[in-house]
N, CA, C and O atoms as a MOPAC input file, in Angstrom:
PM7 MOZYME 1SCF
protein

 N     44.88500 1    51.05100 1   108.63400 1
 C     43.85700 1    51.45400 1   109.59500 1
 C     44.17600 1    52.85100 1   110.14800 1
 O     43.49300 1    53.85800 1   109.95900 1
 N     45.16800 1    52.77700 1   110.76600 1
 C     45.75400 1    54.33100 1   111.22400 1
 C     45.51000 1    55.20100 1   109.99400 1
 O     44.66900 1    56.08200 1   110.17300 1
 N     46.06700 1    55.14100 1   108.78200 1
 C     46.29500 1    55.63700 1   107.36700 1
 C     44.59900 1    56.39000 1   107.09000 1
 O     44.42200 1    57.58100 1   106.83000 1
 N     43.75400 1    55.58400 1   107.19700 1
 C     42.45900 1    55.49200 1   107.50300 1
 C     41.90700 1    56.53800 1   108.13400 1
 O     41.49500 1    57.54900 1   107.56500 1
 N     41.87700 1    56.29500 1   109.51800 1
 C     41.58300 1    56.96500 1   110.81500 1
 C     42.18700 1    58.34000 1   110.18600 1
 O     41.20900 1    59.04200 1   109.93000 1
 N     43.34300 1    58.99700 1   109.84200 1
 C     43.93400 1    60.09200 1   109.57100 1
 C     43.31800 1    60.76700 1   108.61400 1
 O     42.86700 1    61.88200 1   108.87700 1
 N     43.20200 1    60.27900 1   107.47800 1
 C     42.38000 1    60.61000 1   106.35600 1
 C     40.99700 1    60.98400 1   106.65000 1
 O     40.81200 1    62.08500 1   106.13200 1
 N     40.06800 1    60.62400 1   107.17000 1
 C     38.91100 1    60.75800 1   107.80300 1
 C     39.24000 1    61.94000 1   108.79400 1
 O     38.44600 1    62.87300 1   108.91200 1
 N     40.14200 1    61.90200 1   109.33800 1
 C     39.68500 1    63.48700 1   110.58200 1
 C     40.50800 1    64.70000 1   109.80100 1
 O     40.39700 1    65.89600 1   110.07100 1
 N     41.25300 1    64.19800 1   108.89800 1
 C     42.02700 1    65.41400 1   107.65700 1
 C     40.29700 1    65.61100 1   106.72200 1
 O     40.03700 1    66.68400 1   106.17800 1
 N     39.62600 1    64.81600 1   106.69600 1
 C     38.76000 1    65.33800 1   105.35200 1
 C     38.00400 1    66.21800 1   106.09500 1
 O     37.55000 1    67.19700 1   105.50200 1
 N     37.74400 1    66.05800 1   107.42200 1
 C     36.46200 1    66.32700 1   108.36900 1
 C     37.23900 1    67.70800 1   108.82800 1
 O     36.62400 1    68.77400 1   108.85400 1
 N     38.43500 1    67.63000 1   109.13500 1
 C     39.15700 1    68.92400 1   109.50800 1
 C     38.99900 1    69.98700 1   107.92500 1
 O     38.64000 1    71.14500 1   108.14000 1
 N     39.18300 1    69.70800 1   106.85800 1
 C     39.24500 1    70.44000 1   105.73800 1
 C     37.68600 1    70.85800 1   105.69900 1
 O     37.36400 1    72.04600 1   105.69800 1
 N     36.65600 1    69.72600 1   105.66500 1
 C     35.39900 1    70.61400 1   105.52800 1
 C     35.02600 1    71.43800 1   106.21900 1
 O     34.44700 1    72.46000 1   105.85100 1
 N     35.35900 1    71.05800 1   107.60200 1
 C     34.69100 1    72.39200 1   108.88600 1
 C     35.53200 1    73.48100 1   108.82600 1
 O     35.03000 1    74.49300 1   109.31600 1
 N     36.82800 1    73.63100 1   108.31500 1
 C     38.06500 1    74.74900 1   108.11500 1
 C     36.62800 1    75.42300 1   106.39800 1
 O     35.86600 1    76.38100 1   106.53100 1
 N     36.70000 1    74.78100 1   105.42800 1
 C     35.48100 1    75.72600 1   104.23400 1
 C     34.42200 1    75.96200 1   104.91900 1
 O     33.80600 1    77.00500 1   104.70300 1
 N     33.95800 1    75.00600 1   105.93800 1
 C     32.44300 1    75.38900 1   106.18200 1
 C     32.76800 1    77.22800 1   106.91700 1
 O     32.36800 1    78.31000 1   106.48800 1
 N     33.49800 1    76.95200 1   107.94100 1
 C     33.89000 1    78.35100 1   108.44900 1
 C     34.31100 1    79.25100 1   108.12500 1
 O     34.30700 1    80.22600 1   108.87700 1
 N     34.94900 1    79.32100 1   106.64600 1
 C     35.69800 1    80.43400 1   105.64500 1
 C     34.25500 1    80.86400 1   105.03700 1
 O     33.92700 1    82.04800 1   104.96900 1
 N     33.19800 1    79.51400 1   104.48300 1
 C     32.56100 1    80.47900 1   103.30200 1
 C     31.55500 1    80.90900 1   104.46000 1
 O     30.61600 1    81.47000 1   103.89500 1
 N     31.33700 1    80.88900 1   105.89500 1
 C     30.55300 1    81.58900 1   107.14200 1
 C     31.11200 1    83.19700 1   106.97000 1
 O     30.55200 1    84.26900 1   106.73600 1
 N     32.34400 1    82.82800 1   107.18600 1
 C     33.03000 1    84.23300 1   106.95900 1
 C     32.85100 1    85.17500 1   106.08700 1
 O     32.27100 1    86.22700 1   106.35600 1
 N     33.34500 1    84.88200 1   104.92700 1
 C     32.94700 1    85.08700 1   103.90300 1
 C     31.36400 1    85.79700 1   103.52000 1
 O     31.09500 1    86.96500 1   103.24000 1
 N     30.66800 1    84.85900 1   103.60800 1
 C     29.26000 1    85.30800 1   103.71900 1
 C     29.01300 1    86.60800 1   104.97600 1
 O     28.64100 1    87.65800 1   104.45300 1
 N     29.10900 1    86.65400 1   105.96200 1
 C     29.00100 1    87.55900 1   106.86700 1
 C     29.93200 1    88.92100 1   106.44500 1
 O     29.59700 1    90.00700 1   106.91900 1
 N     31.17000 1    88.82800 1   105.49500 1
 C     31.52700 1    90.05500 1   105.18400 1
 C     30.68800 1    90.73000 1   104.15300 1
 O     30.42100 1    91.91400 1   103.94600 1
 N     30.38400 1    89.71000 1   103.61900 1
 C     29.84200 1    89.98600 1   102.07500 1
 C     28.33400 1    90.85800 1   102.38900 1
 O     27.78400 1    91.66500 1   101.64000 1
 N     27.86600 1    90.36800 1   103.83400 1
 C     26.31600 1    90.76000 1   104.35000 1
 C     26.76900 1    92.49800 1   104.71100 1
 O     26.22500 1    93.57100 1   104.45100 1
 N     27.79400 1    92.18500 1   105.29500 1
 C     28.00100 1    93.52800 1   106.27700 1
 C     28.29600 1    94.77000 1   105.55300 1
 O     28.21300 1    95.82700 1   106.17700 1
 N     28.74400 1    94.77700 1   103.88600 1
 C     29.12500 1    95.51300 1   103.29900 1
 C     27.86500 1    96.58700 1   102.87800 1
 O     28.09900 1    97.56300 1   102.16400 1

């Protein structure tokens, strides 16, 4: 359950960490 719970806020932490890189990303790529 814990094992669980961890895995779930690690997957949710990894997507919002890409969602905010390819934000980045995209906004350099605009600004050039």
């Amino acid at each position: 359950m814990v094992y669980e719970h961890f895995n779930n806020h690690f997957h949710g932490y990894v997507v919002e960490t890409a969602f905010r890189f390819s934000k980045l990303l995209a906004s350099l790529h605009l600004s050039k």
